[in-house]
Biopython code that builds the backbone (N, CA, C, O; Angstrom):
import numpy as np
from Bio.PDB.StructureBuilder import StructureBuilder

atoms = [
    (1, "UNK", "N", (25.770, -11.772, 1.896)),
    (1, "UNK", "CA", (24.951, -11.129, 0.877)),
    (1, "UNK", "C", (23.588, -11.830, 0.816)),
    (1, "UNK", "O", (23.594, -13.060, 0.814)),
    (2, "UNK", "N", (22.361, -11.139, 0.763)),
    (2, "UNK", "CA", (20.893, -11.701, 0.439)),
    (2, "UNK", "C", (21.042, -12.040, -1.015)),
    (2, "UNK", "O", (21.468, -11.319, -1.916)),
    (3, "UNK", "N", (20.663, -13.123, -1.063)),
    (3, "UNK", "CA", (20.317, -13.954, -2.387)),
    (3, "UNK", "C", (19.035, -14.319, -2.407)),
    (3, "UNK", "O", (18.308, -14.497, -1.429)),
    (4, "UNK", "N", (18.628, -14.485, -4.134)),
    (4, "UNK", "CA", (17.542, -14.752, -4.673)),
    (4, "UNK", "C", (16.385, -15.782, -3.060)),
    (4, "UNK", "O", (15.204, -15.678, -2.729)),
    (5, "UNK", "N", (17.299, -16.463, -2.633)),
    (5, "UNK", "CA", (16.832, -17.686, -1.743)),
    (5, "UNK", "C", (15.935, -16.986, -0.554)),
    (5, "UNK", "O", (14.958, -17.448, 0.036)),
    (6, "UNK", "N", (16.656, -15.597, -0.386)),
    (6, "UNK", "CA", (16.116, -15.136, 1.000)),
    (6, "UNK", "C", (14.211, -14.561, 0.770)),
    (6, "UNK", "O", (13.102, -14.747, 1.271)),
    (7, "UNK", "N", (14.708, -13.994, -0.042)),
    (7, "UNK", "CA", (13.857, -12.801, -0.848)),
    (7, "UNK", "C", (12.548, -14.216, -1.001)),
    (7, "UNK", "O", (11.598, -14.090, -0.229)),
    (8, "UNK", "N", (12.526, -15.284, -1.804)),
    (8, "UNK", "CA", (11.908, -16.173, -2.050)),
    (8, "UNK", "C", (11.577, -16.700, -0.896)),
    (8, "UNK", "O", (10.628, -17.430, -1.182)),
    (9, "UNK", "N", (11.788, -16.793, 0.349)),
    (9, "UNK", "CA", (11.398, -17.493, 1.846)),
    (9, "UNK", "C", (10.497, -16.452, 2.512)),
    (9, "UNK", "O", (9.723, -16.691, 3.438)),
    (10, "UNK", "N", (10.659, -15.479, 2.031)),
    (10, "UNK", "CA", (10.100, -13.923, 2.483)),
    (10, "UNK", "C", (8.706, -14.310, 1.999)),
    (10, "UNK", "O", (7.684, -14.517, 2.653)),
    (11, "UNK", "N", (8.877, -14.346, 0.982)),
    (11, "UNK", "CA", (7.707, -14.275, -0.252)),
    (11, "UNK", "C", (6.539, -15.170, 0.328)),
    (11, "UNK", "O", (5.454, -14.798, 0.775)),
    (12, "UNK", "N", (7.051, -16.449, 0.202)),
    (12, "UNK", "CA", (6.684, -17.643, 0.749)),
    (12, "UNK", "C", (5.499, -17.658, 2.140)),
    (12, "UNK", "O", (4.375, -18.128, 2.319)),
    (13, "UNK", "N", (6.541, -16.816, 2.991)),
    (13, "UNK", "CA", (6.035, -16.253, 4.391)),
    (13, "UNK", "C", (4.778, -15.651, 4.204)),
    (13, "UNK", "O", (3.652, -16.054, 4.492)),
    (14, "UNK", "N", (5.207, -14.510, 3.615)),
    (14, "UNK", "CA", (3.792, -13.830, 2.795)),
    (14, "UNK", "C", (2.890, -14.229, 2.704)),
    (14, "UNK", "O", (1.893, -14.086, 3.412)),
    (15, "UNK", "N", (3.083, -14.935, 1.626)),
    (15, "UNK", "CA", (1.519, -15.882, 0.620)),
    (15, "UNK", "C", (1.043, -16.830, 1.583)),
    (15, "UNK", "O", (-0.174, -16.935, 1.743)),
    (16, "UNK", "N", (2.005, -17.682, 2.385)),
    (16, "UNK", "CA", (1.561, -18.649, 3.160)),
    (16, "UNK", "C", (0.297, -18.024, 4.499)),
    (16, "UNK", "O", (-0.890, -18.296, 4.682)),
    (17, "UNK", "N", (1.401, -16.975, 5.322)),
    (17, "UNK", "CA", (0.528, -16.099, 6.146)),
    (17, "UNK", "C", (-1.067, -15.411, 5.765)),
    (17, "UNK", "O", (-2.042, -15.247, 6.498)),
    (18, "UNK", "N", (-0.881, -15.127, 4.431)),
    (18, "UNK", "CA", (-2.052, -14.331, 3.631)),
    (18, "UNK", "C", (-2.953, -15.720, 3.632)),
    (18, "UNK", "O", (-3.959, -15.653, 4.338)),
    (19, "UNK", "N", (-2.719, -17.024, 2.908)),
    (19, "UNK", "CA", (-4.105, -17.821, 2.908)),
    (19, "UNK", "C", (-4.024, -18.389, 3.943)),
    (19, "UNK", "O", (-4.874, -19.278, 3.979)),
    (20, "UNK", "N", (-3.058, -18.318, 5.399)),
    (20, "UNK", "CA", (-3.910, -19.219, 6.572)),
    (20, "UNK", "C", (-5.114, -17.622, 7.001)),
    (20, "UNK", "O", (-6.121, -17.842, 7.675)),
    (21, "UNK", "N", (-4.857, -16.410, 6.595)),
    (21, "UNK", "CA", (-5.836, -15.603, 7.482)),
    (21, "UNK", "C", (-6.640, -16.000, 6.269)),
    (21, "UNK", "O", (-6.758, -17.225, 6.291)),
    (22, "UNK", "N", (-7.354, -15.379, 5.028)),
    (22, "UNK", "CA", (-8.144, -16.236, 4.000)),
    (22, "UNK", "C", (-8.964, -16.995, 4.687)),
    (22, "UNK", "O", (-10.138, -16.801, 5.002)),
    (23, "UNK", "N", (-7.849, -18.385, 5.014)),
    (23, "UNK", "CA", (-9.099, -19.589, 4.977)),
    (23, "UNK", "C", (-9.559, -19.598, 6.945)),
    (23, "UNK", "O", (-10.221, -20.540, 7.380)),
    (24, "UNK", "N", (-9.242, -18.818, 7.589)),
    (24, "UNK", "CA", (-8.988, -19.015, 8.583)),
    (24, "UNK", "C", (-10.956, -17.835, 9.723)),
    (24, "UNK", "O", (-11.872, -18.104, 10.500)),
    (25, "UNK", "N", (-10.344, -16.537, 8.869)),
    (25, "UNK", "CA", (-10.690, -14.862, 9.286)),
    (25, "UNK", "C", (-12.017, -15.575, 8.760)),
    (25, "UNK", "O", (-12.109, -16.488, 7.940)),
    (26, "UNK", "N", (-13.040, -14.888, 9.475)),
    (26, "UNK", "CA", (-14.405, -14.203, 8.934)),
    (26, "UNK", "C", (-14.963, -12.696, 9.159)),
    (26, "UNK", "O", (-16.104, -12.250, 9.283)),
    (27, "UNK", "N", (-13.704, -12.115, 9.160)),
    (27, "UNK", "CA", (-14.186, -10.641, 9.867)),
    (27, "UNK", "C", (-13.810, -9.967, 8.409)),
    (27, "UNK", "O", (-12.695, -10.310, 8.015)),
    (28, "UNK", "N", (-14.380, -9.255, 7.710)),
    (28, "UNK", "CA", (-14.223, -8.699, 6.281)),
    (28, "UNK", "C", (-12.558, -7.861, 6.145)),
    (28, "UNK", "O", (-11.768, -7.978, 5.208)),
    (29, "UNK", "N", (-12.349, -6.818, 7.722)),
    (29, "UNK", "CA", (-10.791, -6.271, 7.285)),
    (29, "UNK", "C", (-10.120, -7.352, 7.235)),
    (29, "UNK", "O", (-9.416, -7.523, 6.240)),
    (30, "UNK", "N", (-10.146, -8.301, 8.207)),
    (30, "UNK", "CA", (-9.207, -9.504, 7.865)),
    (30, "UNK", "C", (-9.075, -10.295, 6.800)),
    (30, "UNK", "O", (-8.000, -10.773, 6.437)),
    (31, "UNK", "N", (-10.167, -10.473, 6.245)),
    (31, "UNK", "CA", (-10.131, -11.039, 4.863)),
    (31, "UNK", "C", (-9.351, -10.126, 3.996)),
    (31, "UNK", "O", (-8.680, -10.824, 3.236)),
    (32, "UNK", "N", (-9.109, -8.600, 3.736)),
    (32, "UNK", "CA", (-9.080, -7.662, 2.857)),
    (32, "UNK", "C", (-7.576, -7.527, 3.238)),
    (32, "UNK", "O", (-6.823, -7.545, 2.265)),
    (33, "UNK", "N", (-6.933, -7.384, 4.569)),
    (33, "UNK", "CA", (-5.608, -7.648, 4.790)),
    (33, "UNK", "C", (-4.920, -9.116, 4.367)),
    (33, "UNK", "O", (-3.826, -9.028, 3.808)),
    (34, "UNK", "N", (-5.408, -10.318, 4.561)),
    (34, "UNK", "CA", (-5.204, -11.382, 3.875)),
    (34, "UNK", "C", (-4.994, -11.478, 2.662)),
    (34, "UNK", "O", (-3.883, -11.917, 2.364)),
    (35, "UNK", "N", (-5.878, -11.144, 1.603)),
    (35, "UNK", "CA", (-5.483, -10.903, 0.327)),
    (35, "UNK", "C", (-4.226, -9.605, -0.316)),
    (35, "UNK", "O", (-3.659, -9.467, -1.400)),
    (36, "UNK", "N", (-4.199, -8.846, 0.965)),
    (36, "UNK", "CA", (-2.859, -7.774, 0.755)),
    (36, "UNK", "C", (-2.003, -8.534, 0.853)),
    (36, "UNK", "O", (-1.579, -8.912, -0.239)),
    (37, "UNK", "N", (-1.479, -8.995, 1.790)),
    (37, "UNK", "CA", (-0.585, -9.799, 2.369)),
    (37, "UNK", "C", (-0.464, -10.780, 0.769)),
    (37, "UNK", "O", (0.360, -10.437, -0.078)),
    (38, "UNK", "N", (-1.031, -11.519, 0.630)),
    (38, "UNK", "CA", (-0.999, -12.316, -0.409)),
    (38, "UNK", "C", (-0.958, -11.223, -1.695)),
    (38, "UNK", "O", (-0.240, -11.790, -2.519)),
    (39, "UNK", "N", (-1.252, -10.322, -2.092)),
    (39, "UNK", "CA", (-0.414, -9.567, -3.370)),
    (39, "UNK", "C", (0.574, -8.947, -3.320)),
    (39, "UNK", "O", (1.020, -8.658, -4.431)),
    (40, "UNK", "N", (1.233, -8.543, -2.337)),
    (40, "UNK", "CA", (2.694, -8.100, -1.110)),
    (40, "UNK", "C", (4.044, -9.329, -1.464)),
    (40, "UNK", "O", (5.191, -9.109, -1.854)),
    (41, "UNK", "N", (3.331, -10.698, -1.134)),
    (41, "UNK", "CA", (4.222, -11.559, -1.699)),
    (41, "UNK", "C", (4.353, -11.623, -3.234)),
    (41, "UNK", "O", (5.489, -11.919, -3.603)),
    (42, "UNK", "N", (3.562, -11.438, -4.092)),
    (42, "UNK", "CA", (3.647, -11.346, -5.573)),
    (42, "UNK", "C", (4.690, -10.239, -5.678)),
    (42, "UNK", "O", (5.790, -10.439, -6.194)),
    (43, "UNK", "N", (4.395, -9.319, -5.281)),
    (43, "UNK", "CA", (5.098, -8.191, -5.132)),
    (43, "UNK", "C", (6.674, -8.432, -5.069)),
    (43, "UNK", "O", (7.534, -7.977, -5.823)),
    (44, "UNK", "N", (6.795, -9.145, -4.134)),
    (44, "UNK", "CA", (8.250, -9.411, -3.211)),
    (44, "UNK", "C", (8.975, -10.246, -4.196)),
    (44, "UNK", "O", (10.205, -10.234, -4.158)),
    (45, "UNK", "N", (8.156, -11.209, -5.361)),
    (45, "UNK", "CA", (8.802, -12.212, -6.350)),
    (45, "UNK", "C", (9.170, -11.207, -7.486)),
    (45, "UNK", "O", (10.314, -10.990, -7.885)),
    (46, "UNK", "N", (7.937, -10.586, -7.978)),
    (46, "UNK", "CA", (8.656, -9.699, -8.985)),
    (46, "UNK", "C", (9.602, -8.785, -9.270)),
    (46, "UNK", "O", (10.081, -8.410, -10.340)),
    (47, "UNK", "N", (9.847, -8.414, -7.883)),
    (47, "UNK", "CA", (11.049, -7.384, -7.692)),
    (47, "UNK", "C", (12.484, -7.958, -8.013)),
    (47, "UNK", "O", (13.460, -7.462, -8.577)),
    (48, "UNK", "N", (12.184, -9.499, -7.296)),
    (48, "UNK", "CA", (13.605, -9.846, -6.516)),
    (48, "UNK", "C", (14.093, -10.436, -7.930)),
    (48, "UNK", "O", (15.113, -10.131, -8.548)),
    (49, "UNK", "N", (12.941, -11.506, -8.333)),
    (49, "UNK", "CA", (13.466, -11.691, -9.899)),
    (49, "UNK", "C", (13.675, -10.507, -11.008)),
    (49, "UNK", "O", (14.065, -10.860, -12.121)),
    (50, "UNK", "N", (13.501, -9.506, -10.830)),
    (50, "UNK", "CA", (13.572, -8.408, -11.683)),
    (50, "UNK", "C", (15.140, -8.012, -11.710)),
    (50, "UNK", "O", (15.895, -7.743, -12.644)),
    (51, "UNK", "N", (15.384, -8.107, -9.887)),
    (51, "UNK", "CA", (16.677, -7.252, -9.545)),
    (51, "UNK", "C", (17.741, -8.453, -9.849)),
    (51, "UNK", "O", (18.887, -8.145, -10.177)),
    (52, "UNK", "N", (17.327, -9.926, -9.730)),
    (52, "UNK", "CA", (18.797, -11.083, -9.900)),
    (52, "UNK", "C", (18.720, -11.262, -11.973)),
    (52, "UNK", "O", (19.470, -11.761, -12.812)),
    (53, "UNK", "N", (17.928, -10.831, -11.999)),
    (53, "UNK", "CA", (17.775, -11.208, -13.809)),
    (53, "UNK", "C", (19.067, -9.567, -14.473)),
    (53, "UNK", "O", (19.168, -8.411, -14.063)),
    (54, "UNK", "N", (19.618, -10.152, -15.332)),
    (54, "UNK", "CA", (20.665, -9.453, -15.874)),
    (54, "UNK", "C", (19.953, -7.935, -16.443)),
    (54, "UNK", "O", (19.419, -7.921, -17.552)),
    (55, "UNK", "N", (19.989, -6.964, -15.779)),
    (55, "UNK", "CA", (19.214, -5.588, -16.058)),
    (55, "UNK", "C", (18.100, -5.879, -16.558)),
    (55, "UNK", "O", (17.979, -5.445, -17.704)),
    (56, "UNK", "N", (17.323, -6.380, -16.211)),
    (56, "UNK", "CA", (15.906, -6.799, -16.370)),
    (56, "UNK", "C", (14.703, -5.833, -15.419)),
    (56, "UNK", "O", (14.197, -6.369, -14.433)),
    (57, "UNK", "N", (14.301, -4.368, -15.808)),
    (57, "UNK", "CA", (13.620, -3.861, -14.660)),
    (57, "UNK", "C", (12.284, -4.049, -15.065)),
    (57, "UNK", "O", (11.569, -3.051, -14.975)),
    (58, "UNK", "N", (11.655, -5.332, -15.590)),
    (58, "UNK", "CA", (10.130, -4.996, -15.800)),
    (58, "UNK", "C", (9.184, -5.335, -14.764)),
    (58, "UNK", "O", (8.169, -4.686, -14.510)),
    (59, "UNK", "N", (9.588, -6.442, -14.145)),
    (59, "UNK", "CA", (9.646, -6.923, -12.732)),
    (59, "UNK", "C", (9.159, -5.503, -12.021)),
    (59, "UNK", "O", (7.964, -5.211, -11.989)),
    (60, "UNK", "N", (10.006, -4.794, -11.551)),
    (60, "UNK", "CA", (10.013, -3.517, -10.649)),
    (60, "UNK", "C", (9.035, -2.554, -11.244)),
    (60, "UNK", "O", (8.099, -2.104, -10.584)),
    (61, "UNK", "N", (9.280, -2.205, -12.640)),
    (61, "UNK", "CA", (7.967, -1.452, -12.498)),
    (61, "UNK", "C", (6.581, -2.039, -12.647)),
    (61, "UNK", "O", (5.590, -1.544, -12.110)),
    (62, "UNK", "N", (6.569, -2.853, -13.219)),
    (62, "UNK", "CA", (4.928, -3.896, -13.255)),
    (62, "UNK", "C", (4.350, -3.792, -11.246)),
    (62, "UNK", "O", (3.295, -3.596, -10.643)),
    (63, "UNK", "N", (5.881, -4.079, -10.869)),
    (63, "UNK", "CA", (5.341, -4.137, -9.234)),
    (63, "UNK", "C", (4.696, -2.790, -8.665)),
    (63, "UNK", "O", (3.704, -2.680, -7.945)),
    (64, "UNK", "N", (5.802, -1.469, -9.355)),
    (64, "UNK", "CA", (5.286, -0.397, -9.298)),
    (64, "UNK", "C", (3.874, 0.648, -9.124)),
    (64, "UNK", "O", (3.366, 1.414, -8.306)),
    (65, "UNK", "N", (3.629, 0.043, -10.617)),
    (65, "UNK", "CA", (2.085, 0.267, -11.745)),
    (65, "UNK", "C", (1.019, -0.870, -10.545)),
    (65, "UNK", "O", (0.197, -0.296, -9.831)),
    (66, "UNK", "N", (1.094, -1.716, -10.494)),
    (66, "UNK", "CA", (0.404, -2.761, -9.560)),
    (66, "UNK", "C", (-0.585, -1.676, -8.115)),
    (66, "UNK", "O", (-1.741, -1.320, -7.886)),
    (67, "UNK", "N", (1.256, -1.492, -7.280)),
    (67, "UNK", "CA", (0.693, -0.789, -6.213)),
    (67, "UNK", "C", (0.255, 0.204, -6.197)),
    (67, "UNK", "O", (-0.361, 0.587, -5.203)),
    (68, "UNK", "N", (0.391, 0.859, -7.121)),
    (68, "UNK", "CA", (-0.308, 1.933, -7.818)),
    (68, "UNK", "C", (-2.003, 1.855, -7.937)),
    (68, "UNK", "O", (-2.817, 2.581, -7.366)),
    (69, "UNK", "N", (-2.269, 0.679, -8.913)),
    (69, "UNK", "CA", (-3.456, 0.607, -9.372)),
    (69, "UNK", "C", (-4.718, 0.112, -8.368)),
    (69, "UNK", "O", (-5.929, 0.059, -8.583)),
    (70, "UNK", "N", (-3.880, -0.242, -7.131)),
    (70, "UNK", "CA", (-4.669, -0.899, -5.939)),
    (70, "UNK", "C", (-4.787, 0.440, -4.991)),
    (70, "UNK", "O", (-5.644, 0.858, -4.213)),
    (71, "UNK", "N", (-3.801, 0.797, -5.336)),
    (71, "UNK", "CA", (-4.575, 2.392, -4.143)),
    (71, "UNK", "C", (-5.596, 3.497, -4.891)),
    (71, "UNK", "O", (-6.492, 4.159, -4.367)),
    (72, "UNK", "N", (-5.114, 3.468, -6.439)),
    (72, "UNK", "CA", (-6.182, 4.412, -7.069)),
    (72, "UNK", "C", (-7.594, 3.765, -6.746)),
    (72, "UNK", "O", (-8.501, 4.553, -6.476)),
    (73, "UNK", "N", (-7.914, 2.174, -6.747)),
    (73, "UNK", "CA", (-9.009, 1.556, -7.078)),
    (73, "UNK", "C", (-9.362, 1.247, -5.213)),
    (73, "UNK", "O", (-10.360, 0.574, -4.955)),
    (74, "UNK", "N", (-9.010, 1.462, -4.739)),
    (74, "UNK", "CA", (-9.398, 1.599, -3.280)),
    (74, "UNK", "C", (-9.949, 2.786, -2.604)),
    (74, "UNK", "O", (-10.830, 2.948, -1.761)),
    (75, "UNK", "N", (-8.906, 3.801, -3.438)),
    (75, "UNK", "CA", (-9.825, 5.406, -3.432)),
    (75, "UNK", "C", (-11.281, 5.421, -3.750)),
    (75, "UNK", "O", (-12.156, 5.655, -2.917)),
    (76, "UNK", "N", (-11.454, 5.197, -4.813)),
    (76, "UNK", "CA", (-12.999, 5.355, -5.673)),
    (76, "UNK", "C", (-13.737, 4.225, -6.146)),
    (76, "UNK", "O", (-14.685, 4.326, -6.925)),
    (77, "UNK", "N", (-13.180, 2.838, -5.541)),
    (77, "UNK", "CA", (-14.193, 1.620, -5.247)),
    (77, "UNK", "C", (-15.149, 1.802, -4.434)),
    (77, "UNK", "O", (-16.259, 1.617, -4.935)),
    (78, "UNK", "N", (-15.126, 2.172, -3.088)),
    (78, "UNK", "CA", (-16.121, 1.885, -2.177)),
    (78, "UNK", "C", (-17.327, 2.554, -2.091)),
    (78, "UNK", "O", (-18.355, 2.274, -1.476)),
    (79, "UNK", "N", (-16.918, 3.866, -3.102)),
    (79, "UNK", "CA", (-18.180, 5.254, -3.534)),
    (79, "UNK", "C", (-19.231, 4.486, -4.205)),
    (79, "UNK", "O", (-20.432, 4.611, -3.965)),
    (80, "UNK", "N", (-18.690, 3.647, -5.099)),
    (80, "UNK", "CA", (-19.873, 3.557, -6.144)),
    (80, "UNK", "C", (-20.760, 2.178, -5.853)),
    (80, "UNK", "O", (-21.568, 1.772, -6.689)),
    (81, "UNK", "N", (-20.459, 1.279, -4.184)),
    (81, "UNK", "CA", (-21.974, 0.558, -3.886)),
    (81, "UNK", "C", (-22.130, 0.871, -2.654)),
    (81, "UNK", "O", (-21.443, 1.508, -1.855)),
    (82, "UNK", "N", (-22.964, 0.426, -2.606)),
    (82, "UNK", "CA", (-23.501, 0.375, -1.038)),
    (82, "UNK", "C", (-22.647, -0.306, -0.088)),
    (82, "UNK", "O", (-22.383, -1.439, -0.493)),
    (83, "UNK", "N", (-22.191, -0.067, 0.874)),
    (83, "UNK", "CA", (-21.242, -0.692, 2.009)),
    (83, "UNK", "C", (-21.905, -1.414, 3.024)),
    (83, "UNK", "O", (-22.431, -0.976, 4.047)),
    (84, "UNK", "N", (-21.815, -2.567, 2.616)),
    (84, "UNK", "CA", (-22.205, -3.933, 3.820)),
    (84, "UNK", "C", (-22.217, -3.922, 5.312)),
    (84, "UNK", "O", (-22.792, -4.704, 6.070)),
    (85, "UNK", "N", (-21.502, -2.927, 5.577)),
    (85, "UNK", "CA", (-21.629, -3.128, 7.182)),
    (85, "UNK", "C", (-22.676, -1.735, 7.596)),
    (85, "UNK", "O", (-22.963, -1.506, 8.771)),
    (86, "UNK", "N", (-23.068, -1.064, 6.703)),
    (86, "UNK", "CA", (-23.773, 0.322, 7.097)),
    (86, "UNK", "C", (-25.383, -0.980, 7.099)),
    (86, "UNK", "O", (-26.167, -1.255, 8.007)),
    (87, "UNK", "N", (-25.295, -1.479, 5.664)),
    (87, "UNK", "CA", (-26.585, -2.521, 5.696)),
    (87, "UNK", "C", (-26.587, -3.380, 6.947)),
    (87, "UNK", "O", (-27.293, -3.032, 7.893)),
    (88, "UNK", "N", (-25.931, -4.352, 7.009)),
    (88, "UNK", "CA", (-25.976, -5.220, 8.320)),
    (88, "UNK", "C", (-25.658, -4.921, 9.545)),
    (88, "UNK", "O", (-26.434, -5.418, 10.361)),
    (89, "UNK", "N", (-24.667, -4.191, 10.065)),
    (89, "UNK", "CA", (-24.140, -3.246, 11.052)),
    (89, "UNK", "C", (-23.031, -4.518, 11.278)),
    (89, "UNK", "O", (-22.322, -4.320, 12.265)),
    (90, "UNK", "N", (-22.722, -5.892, 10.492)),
    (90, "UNK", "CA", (-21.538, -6.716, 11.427)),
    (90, "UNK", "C", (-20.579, -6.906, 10.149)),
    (90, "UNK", "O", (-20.871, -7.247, 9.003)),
    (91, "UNK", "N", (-19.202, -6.536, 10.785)),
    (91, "UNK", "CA", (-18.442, -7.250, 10.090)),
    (91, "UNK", "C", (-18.014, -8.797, 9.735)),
    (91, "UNK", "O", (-17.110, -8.988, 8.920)),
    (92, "UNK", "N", (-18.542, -9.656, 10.232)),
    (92, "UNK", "CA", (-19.093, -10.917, 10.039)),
    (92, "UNK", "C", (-19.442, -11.496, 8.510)),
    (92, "UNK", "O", (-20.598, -11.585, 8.096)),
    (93, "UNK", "N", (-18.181, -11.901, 7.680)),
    (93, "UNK", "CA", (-18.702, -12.612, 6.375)),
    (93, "UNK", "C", (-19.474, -13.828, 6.634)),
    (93, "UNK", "O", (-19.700, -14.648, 5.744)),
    (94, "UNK", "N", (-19.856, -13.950, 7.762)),
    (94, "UNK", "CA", (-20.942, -15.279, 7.705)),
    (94, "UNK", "C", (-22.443, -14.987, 7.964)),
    (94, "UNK", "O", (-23.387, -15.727, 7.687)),
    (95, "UNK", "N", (-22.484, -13.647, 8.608)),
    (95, "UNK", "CA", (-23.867, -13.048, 8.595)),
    (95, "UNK", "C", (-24.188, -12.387, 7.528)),
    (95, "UNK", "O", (-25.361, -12.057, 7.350)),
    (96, "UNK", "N", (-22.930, -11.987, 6.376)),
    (96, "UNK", "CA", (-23.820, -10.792, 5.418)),
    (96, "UNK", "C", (-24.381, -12.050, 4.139)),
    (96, "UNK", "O", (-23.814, -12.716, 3.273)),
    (97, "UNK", "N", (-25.436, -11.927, 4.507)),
    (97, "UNK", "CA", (-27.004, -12.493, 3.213)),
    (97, "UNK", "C", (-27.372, -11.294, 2.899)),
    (97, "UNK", "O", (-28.467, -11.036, 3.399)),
    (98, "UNK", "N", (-26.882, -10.347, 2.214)),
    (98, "UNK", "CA", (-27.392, -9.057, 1.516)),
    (98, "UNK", "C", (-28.082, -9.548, 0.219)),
    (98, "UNK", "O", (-29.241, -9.369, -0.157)),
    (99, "UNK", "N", (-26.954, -10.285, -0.421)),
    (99, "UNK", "CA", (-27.527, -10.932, -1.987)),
    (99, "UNK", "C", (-28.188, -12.242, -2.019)),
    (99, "UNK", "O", (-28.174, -13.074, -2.927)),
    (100, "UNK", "N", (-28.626, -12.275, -1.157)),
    (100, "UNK", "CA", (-29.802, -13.626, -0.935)),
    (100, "UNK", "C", (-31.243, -13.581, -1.541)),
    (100, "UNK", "O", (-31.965, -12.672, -1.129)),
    (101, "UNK", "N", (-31.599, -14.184, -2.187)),
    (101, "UNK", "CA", (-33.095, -13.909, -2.357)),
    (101, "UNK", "C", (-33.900, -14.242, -1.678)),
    (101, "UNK", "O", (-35.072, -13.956, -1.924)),
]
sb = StructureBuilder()
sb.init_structure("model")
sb.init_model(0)
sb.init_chain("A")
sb.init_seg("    ")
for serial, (resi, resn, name, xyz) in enumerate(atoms, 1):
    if name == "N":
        sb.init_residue(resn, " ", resi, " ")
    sb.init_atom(name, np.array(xyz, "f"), 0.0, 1.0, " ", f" {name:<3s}", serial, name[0])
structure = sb.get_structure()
């Protein structure tokens, strides 16, 4: 049987994998998959503690509402500025000085 232990090594994997790309990536999707990866493992804790806690489902839907609120705000985030790589043409977080004075 998977126990709390597995689910938690999973997690772990996750978050760990998510900040070596973080501190690692300078290419902007990689950064933006890095931080998925790293709310994926949040994800993976709230469930598992949701599902070993004695009928406890707040866990599951908070995780729910979450993935939810990251795809609505991914829809109709990128409309309302200007997109960095149309300005600079590189995906390169070490070349974009857009907000430089």
């Amino acid at each position: 049987m998977i126990g709390l232990e597995h689910y938690l090594v999973v997690s772990a994997a996750l978050f760990s994998l998510g900040v070596l790309g973080l501190l690692t990536r300078r290419n902007a999707v990689h950064v933006l998959m890095s931080i998925e990866l790293i709310l994926n493992s949040a994800n993976v804790n709230l469930v598992a503690f949701s599902r070993f806690a004695a009928g406890n489902l707040g866990g599951q839907i908070f995780a729910v509402f979450r993935d939810r609120g990251r795809g609505a705000g991914g829809g109709g985030g990128p409309g309302h500025r200007p997109h960095p790589l149309r300005l600079r043409r590189t995906p390169n977080l070490d070349e974009t000085d857009i907000l430089k004075g």
